[in-house]
MISE-727968 format. One record per atom (N, C-alpha, C, O, CB): residue in three letters; x, y, z. Coordinates in steps of 0.2 Angstrom, whole numbers, plus 2048, in hexadecimal, padded with zeros to 3 digits. Glycine has a CB too. Layout:
BEGIN
ALAXYZ/...
//
This chain:
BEGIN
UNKF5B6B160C/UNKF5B6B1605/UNKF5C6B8603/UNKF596BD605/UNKF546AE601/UNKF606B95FF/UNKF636C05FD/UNKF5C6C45FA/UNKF576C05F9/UNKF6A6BF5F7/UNKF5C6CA5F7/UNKF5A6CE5F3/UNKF5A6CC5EB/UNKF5F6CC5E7/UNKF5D6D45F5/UNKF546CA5E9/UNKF556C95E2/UNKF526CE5DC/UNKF546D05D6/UNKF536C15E1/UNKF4A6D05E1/UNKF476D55DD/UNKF436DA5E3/UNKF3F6D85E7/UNKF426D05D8/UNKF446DF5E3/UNKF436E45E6/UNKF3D6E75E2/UNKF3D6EB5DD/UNKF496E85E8/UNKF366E45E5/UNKF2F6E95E2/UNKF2C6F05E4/UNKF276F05E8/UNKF286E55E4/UNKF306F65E2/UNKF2D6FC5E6/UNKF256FE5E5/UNKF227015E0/UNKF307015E4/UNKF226FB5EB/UNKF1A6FB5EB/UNKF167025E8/UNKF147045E2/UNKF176FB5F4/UNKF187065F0/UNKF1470C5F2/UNKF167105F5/UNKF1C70E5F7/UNKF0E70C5F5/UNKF147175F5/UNKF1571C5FB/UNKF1071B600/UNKF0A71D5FE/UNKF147245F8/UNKF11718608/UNKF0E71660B/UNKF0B71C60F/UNKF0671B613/UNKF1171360E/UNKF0E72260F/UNKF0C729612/UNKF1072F612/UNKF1572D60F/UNKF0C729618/UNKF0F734612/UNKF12739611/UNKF0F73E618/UNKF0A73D61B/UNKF1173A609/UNKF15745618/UNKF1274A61B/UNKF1875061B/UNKF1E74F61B/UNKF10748623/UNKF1375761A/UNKF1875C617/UNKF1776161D/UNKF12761621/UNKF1675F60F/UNKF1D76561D/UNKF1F767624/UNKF2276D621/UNKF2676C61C/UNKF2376262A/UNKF20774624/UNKF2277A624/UNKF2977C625/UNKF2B77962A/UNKF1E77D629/UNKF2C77E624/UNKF32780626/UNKF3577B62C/UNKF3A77D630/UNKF30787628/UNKF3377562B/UNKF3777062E/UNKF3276C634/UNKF32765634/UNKF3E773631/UNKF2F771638/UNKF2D76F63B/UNKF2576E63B/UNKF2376863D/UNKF2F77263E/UNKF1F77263A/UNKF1A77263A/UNKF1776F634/UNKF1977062F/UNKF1A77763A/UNKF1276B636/UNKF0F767632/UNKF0876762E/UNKF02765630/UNKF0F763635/UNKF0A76A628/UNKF0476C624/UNKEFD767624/UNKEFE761627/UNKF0676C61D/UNKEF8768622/UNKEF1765622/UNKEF275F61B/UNKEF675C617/UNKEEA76D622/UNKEED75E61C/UNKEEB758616/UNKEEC75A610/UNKEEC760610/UNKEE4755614/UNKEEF75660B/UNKEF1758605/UNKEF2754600/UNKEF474E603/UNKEF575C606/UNKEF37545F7/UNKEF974F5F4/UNKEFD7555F2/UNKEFA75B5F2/UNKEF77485EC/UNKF037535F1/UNKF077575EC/UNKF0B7555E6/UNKF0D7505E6/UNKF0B75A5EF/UNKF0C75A5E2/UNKF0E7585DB/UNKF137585DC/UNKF1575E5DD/UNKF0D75C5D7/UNKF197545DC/UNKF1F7585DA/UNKF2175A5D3/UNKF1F7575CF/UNKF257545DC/UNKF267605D3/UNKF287615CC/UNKF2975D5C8/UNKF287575C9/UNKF2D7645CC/UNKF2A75E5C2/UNKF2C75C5BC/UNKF347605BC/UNKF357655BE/UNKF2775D5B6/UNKF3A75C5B9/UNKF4075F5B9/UNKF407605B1/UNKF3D75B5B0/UNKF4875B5BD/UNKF417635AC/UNKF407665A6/UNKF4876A5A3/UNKF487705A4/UNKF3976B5A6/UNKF4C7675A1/UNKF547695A0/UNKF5176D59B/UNKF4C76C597/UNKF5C76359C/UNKF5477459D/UNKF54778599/UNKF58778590/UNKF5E779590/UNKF5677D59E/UNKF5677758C/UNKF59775583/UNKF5C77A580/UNKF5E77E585/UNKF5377257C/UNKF5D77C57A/UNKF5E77C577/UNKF6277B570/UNKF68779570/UNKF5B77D57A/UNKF5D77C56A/UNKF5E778563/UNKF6477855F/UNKF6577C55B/UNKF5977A55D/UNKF68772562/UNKF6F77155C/UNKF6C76D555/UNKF69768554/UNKF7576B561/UNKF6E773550/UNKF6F77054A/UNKF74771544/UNKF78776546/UNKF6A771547/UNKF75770540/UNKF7977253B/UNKF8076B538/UNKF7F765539/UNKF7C77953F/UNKF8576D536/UNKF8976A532/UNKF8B764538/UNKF8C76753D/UNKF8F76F52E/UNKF8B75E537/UNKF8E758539/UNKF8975553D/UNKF8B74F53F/UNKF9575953D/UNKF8175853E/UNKF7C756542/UNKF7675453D/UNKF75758539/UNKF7A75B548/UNKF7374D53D/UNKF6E74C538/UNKF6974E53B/UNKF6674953F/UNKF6D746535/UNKF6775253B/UNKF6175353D/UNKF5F75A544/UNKF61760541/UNKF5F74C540/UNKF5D75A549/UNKF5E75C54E/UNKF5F75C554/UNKF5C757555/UNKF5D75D54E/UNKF6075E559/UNKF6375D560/UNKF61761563/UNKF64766563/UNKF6875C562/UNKF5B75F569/UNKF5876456D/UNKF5F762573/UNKF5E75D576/UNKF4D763570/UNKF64766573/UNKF69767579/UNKF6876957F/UNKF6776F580/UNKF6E76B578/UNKF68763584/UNKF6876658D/UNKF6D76958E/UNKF7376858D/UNKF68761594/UNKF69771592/UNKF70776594/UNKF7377259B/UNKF6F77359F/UNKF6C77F598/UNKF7976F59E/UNKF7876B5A3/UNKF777715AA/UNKF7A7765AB/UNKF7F7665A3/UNKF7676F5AC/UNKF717715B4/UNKF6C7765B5/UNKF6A7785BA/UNKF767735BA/UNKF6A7795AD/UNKF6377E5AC/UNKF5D7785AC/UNKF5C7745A8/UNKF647845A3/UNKF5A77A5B0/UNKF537785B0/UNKF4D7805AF/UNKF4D7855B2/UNKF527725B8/UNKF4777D5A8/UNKF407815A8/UNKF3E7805B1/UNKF4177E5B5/UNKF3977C5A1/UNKF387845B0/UNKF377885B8/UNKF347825BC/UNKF2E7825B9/UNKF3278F5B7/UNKF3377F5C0/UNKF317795C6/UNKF2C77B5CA/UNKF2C7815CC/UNKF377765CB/UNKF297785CA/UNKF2177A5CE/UNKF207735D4/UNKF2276D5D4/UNKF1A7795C7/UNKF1E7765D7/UNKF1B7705DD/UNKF147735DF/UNKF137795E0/UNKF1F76E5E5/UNKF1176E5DE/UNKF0976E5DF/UNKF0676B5E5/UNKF067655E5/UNKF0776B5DA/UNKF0376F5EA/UNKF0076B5EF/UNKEF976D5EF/UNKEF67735EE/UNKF0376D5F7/UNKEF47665EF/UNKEED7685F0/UNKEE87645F4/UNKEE775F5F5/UNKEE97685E8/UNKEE776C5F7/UNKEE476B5FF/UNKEDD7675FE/UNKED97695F9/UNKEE3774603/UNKEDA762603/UNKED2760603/UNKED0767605/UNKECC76A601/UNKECF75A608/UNKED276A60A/UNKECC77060B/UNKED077660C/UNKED677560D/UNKEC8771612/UNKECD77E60B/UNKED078360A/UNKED2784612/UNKECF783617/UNKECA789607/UNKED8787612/UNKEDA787619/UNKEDF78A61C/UNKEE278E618/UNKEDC78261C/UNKEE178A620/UNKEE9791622/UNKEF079161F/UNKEF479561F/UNKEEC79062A/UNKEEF78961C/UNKEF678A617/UNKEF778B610/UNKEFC78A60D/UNKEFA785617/UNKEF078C60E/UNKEEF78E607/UNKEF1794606/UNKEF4796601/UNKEE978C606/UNKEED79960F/UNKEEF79E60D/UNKEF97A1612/UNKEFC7A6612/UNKEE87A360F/UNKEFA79E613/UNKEFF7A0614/UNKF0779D611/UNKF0C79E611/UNKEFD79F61A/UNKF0479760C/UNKF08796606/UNKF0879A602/UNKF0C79B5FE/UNKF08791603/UNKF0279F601/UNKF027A45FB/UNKF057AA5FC/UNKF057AF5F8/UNKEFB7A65FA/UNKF097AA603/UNKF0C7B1605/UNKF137B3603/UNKF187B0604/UNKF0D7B060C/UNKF157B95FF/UNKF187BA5FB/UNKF217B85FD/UNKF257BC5FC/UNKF177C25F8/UNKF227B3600/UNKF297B3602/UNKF297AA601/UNKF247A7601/UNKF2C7B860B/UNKF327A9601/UNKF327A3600/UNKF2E79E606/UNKF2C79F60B/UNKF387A3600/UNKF2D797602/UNKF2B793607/UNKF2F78E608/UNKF3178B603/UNKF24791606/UNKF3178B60D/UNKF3578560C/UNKF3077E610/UNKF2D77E615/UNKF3E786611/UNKF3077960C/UNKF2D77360D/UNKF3276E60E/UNKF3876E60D/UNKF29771608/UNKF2D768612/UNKF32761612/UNKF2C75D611/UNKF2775E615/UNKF3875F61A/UNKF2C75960C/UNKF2775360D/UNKF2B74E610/UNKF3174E60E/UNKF2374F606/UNKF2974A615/UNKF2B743616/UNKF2673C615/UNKF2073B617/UNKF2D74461D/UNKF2A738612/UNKF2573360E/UNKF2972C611/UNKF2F72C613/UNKF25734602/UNKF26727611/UNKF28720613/UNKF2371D60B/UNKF1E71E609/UNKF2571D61B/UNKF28719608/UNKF29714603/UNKF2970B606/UNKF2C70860A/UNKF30715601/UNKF2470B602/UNKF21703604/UNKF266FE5FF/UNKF277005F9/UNKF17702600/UNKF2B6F8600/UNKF2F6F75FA/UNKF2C6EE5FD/UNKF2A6ED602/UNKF396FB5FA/UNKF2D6EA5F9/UNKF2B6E35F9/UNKF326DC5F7/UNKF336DA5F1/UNKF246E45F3/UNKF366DB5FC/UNKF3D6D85F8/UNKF3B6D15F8/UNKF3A6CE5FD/UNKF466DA5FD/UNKF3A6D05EF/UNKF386CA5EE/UNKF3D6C35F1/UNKF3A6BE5F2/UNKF376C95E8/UNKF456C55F2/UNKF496C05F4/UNKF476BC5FB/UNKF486B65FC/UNKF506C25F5/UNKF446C2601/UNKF436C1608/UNKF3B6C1608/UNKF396BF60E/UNKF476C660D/UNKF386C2606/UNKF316C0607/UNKF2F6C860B/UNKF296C960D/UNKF316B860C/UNKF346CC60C/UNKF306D2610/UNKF2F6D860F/UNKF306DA609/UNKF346D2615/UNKF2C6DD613/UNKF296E260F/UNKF2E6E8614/UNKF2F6E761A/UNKF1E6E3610/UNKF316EB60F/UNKF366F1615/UNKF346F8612/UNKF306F760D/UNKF3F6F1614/UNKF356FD614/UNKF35703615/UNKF39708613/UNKF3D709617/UNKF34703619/UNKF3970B60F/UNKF3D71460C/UNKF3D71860C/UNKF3871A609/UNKF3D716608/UNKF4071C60F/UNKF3D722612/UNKF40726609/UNKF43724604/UNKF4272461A/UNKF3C72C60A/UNKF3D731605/UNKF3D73860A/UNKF3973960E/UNKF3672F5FF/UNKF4173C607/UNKF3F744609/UNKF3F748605/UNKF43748601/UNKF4374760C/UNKF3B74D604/UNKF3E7535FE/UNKF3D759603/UNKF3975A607/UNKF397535F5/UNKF4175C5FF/UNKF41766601/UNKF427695FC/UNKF457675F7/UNKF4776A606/UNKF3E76E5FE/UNKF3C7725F8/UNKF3B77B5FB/UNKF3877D600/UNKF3276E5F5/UNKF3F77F5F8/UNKF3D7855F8/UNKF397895F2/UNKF3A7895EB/UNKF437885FA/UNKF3478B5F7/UNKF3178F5EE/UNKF2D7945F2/UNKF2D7955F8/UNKF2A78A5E8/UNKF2A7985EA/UNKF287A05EC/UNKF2179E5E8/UNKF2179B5E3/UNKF2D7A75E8/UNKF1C7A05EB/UNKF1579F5E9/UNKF137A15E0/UNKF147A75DE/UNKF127A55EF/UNKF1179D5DD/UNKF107A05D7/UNKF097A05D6/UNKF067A55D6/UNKF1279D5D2/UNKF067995D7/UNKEFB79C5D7/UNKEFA7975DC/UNKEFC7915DE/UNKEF379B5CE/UNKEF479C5DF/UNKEF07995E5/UNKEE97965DF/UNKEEA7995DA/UNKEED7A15ED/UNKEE67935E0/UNKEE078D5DF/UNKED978E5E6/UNKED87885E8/UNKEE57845E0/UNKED67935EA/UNKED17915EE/UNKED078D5EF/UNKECF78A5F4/UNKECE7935EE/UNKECB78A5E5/UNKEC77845E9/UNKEC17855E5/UNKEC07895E1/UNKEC77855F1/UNKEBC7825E7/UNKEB47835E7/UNKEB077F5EC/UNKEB07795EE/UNKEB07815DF/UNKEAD7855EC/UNKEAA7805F4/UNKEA277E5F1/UNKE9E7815EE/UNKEA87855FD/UNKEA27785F4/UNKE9B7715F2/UNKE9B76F5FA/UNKE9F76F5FE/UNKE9E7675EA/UNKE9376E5FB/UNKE9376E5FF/UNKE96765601/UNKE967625FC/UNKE8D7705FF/UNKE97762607/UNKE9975D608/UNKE9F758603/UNKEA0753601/UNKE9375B608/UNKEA375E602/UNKEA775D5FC/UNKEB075F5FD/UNKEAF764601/UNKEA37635F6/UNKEB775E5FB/UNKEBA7615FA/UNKEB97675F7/UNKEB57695F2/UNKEBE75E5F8/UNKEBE76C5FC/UNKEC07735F6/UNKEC37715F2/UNKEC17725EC/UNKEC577A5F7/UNKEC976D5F1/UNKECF76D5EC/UNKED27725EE/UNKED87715EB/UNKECD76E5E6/UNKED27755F0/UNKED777D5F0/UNKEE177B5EE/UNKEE27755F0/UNKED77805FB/UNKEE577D5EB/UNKEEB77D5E9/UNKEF07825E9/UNKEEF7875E6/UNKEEC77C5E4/UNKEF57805EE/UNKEFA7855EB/UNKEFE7825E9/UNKEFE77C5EA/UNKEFE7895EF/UNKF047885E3/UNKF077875DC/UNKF0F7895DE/UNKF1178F5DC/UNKF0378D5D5/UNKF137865E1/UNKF1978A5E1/UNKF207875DE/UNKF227825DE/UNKF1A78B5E8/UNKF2278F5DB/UNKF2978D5D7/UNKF2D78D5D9/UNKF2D7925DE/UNKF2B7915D3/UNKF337875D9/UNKF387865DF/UNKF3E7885DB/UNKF3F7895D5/UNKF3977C5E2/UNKF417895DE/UNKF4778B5DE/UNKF4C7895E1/UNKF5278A5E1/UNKF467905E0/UNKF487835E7/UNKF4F77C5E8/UNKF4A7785E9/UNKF447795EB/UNKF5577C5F1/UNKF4C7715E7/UNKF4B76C5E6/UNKF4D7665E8/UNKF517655E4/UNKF4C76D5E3/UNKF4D7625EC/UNKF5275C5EF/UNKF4E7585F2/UNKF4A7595F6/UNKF5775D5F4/UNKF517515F0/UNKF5074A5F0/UNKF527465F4/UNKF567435F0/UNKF507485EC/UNKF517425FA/UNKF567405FC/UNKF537375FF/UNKF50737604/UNKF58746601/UNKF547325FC/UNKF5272C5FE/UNKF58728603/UNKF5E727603/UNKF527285F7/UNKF54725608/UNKF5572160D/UNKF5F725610/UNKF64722611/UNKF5471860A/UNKF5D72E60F/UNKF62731612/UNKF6773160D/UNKF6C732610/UNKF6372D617/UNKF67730608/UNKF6B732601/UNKF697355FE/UNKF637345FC/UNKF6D72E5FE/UNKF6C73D5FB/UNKF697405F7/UNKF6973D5F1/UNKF6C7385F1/UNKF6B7455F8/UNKF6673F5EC/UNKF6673D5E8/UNKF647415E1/UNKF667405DC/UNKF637385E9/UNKF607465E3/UNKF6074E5DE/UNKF5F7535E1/UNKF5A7545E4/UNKF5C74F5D9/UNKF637575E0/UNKF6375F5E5/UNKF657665DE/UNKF6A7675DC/UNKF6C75F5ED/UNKF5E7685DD/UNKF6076E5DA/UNKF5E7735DB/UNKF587735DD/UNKF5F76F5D4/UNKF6277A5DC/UNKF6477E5E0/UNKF657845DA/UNKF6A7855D7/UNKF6B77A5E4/UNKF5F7895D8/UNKF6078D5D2/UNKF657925D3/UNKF6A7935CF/UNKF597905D0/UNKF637955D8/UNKF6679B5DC/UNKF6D7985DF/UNKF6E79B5E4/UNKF6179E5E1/UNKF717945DE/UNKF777925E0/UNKF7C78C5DD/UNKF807895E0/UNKF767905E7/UNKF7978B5D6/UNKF7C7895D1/UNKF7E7815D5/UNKF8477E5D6/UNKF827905CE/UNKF7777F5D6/UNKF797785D8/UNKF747735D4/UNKF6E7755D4/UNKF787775E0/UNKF7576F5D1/UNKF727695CB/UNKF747625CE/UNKF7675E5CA/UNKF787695C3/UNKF727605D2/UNKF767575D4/UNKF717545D3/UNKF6B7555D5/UNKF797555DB/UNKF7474D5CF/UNKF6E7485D0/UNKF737425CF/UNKF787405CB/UNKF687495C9/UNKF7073F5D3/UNKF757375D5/UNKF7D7385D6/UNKF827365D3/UNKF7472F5CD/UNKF7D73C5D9/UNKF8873C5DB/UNKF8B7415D7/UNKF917425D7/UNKF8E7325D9/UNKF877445D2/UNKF8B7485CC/UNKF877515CD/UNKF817525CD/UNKF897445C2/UNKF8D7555CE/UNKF8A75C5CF/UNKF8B75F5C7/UNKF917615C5/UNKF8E7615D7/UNKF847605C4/UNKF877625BE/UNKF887675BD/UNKF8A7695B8/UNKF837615BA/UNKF8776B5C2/UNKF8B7735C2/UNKF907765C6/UNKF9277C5C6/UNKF867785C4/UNKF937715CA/UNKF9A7715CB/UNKFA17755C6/UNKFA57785C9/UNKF9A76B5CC/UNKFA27735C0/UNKFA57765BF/UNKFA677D5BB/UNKFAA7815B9/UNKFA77735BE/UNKF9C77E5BD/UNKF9A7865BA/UNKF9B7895BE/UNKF9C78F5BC/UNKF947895BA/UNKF9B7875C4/UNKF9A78C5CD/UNKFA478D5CB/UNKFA57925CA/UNKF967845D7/UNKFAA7895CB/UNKFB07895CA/UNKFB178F5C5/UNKFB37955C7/UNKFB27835C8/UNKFAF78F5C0/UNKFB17945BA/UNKFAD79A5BC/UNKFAE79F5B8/UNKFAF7915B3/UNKFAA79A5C0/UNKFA579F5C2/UNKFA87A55C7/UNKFA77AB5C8/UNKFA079C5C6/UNKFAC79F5CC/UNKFB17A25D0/UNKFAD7A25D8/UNKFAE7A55DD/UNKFB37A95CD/UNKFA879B5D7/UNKFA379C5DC/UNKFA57955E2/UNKFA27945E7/UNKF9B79A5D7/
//
C-alpha cells in the first residue's frame, strides 16, 4: 500500500561530536532561532507598515547546550576560539499507508564562538545544569543527506530548500 500519511513521531536520539570526531557528554541542546534581520518600510502607496526582511541578514543565532553535570566540555567550549559541532539525530517517522515505523536521520553543524558559560549550582544528589551559550556563525541542516538550510555569515551564504538567497550578493560583490 503506498504512502498516504506520514506521522513525524519523535527524535529517537541524538549525539553531538567535537570537531567531527569526539563525542561530547550528556546533554539537550537548543538550536537557534533564525530571526531575518527587518527593517520598517513606510510611506506613500503602503497602508500601513512593513517590517521588510533584509534577504540573507539574519539577528545574531545562538545554540544552547545544557550539560546534567559540570564537566570538561563546559570548560573547554568556553575557550575563546571557534567551536565546530555536529549533532547527529535519528527521527522516529510512522507511514500510515504501510503500517510501518522508519527512520530519519538529521545532522546539523554549527560553528560558534563562546558567548556565556552557565556553571551550574551544585545540590547535593542533583543536576548542575551547567550551559554553554554559543554564537554561530555557520549554521546547517541537513535531512536524510539533503541539505536543506546552510547559513554561512562570514561567506555570504543564505540557503534554505534549493534557493541561495545571497547568491546574487556574492556576484555583485565580485565574490
Amino acid at each position: 500500500m503506498p504512502t498516504v500519511n506520514t506521522v513525524r513521531d519523535k527524535l529517537i536520539n541524538f549525539e553531538v561530536f567535537k570537531s567531527g570526531t569526539r563525542k561530547l557528554g550528556m546533554a539537550d541542546v537548543t538550536l537557534p532561532k533564525i530571526k531575518n534581520k527587518t527593517s520598517t518600510m513606510s510611506g506613500a502607496g503602503i497602508s500601513g507598515e512593513i517590517d521588510m526582511p533584509t534577504p540573507g541578514q539574519t539577528e545574531s543565532m545562538e545554540l544552547e547546550i545544557n550539560w546534567r553535570t559540570l564537566n570538561e566540555d563546559v570548560s573547554e567550549l568556553s575557550e575563546m576560539k571557534a567551536q565546530d559541532l555536529e549533532i547527529r539525530g535519528a527521527f522516529e517517522n510512522y507511514d500510515a499507508g504501510t503500517g510501518e515505523i522508519t527512520t530519519q536521520s538529521v545532522k546539523v553543524n554549527v560553528r560558534g564562538l563562546p558567548k556565556e558559560t552557565d556553571m551550574g549550582s551544585l545540590k547535593p544528589a542533583d543536576h548542575t545544569d551547567s550551559k554553554n551559550t554559543l554564537e554561530l556563525v555557520y549554521y546547517k541542516v541537513t535531512i536524510d543527506g539533503v541539505r536543506k538550510i546552510e547559513i554561512d555569515k562570514l561567506n555570504y551564504i543564505h540557503f534554505v530548500n534549493g534557493v541561495d538567497y545571497l547568491e546574487n550578493v556574492r556576484k555583485a560583490l565580485g565574490l
